[in-house]
C-alpha angles and dihedrals in degrees: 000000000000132000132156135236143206102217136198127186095225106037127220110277114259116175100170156182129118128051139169124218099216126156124240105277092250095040098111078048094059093040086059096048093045090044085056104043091038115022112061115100117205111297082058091259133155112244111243092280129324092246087061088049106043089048080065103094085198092055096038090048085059094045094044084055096043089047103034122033090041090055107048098123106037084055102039099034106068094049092054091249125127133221146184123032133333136018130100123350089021102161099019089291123154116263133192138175138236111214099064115184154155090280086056095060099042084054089055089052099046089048111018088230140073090280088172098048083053094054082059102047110089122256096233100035119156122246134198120284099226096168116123116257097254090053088062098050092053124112132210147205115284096220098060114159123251124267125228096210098208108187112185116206147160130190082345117163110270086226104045082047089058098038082061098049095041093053091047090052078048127057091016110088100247083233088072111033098074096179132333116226125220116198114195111192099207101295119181094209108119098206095064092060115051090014096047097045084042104057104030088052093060096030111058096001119196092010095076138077135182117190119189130217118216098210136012104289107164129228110298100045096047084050085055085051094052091055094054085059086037110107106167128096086242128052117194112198114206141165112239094246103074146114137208136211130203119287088028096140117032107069087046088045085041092058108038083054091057080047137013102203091059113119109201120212116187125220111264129214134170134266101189122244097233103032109019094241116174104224124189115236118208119246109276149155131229124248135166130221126222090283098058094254113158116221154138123294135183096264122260109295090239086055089055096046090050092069089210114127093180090057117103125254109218111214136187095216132042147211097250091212093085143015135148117211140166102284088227093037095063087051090052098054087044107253130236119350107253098202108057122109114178124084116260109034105105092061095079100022094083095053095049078047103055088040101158091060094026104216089337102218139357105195120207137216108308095017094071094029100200118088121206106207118212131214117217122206127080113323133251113302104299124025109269109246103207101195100229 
């Protein structure tokens, strides 16, 4: 599985617990909009009532279509924010603006990354395809579970929030992405109250959740809020500043189903802080030093005999910015530690956790197919205090 991340080398702060589930003020207002626009069959009736029919993936695809793809620019464009192909940072490719401002360089200190070039970048931009040849010719069951997409953020950039939902409707089949969950840990930023709500509920209706939290709660324990909303078999964990390529979710959906106490890691590339840029990271597993210090390592020698780039590495430690789990496993061996407070933890507790498979698989580039790029730079406004 690849996916791409934007990464920073100090993450944005999360401190984090309760959170309320609420829809957007005006949601019962744009159900009814979208009921009477959508949901009539040909003798001008209602269907039987708008919740049946959005919980058919067939019928939400279509609406998703009808309401979505015919109405990018009226959705995207008021709020400064671009869709559909082309444009600047198509393939991956650096980008860079003109105009550059004072607004330009706030933006880089409230998010440690070119907020405003990303305002620019399309939302469905393509990215490079990095997966070894023998990953793209696999095939795969037909009766994979569904996926629960959770992405965690805080004062995040609206569009580097979007680019990461659009990628994952994208490049995800609608008959196995059953919702996608945003967790907002108490951010300030108004436009990811009234804009966010707005735009994700007309623009992929019924597919998309935004749980609150009332106060700061940091990063483990809003992922833990984002697997209580979670109803699929299959929870993904990501930061909200990904994105996915094709292919993303059938070899880590493949393999939890052959076995449940797999815990799937995706390779992870870079998309650079200031252009953009997609950059290729090398195969790799996950260690950790005597200080508990999560990092890269040379993968295992009997990895490297086998040849095989599309195998999986298994690793004892993680990159705590995606994972995708059994959505009742993770409960079983307990999640996330609640209680922890200091950055880095949770990048080798899941290994000690799942101790009898270690941290079952880390799947490389092409395995799992989707790449989380990741910025570097500073990270969004305050340090992201991941509770661990």
């Amino acid at each position: 599985m690849e996916v791409f991340e934007i990464s920073c080398p100090q993450w944005p702060l999360f401190s984090s617990t309760i959170y309320s589930q609420g829809e957007m003020p005006d949601d019962k207002i744009e159900r009814e909009q979208i009921k009477n626009q959508h949901c009539t069959d040909k003798s001008g009736d209602l269907f039987r009532s708008f919740d049946s029919l959005m919980a058919n993936q067939d019928t939400r695809q279509s609406l998703l279509e009808n309401s979505g793809h015919s109405q990018h620019v009226c959705l995207a464009k008021p709020m400064g924010l671009v869709e559909g192909p082309g444009g600047l940072g198509q393939g991956g490719m650096a980008a860079t603006l003109r105009d550059d401002s004072h607004e330009s360089e706030t933006k880089y200190e409230e998010y440690g990354y070119n907020a405003q070039l990303s305002d620019r970048i399309s939302l469905d931009r393509s990215i490079p395809d990095y997966r070894p040849k023998k990953c793209k010719q696999m095939t795969y069951p037909d009766d994979l579970p569904q996926i629960s997409v959770v992405f965690i953020f805080v004062n995040e950039a609206l569009s580097v929030i979007l680019r990461s939902v659009h990628s994952v409707v994208n490049h995800t089949p609608s008959h196995l992405l059953k919702e996608i969950i945003l967790v907002d840990d108490n951010s300030d930023n108004v436009e990811l109250k009234f804009n966010l709500d707005q735009y994700v509920n007309k623009r992929y209706p019924g597919l998309v959740k935004i749980v609150r939290n009332n106060k700061r709660e940091g990063l483990i324990r809003a992922r833990i809020q984002g697997w209580k909303a979670a109803t699929s078999p299959v929870v993904g964990f990501f930061d909200a500043h990904v994105e996915f390529n094709i292919g993303w979710v059938e070899p880590a959906l493949t393999r939890i189903k052959e076995d449940r106490k797999r815990i799937i890691l995706p390779a992870i590339d870079n998309i650079k802080y200031n252009t953009f840029e997609v950059q290729q990271y090398a195969n790799a597993a996950h260690g950790y030093n005597w200080g508990l210090w999560c990092m890269y390592i040379i993968p295992p020698q009997d990895w490297l005999d086998k040849g095989d780039e599309s195998a999986p590495i298994r690793t004892p430690a993680m990159i705590g910015c995606s994972f995708v789990v059994d959505r009742e496993y993770f409960g079983e061996i307990g999640l996330l530690d609640p209680g922890m407070e200091v950055y880095g933890g949770e990048n080798i507790e899941l290994g000690m956790r799942n101790k009898d498979y270690r941290v079952q698989v880390f799947d490389p580039v092409g395995q799992v197919s989707a790449k989380c790029g990741q910025m570097t730079g500073t990270a969004s406004g305050y340090p992201m205090l991941l509770d661990l």
